[in-house]
C-alpha positions as CSV (number, residue, x, y, z in Angstrom):
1,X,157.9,129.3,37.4
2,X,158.7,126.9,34.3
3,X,155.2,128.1,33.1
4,X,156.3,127.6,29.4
5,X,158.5,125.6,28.2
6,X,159.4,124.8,24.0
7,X,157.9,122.1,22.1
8,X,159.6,120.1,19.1
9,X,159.1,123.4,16.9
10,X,160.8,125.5,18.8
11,X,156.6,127.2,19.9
12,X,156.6,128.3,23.4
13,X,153.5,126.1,25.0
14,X,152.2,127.4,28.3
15,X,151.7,125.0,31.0
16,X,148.4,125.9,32.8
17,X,149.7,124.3,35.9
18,X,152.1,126.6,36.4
19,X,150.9,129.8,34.8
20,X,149.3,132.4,36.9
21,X,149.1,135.0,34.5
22,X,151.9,137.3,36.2
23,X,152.7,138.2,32.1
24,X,156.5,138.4,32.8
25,X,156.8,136.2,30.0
26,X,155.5,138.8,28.2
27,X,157.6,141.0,29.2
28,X,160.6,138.8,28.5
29,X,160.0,137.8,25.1
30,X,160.5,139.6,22.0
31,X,156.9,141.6,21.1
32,X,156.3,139.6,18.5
33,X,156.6,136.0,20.0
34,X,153.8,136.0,22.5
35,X,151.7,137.8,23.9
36,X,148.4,137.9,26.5
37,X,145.4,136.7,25.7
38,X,141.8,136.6,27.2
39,X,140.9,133.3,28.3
40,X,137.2,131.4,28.8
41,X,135.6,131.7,32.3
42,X,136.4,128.6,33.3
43,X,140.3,128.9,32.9
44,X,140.6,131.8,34.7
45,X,143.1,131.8,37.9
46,X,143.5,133.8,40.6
47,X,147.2,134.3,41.3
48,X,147.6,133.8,45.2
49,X,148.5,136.3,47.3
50,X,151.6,135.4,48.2
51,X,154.6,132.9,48.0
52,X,153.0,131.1,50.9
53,X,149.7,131.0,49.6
54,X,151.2,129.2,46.3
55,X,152.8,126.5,47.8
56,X,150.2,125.5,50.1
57,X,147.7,125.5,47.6
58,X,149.7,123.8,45.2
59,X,150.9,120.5,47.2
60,X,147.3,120.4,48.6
61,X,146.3,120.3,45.0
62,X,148.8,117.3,44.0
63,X,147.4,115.5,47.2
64,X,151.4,116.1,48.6
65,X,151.7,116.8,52.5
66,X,153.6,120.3,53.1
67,X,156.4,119.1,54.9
């Protein structure tokens, strides 16, 4: 999903266009490089429902046609 990528430090930075808070990242990493947080009301995203669903709403978001 290239949901985080490394900055000039070597920090993992998340990339809240691409993160849908699956947490496989979590998963991934070694316990004590990252882990979940709670984040404010307004950040919150729904993870679609499906492949589909993601790419639809994603190139409608970028203004991109689907084909």
């Amino acid at each position: 999903m290239d949901a985080l990528t490394l900055d000039r430090t070597e920090k993992a930075v998340r990339n809240p266009n691409r993160c849908i808070g699956c947490g496989l990242c979590v998963s991934t990493c070694s316990p004590a490089a990252i882990a979940l947080g709670r984040v404010e009301e307004g950040e919150v995203v729904i993870p679609p429902e499906n492949y589909i669903n993601f790419i639809v709403d994603h190139r409608s978001e970028k203004g991109k046609p689907l084909l």
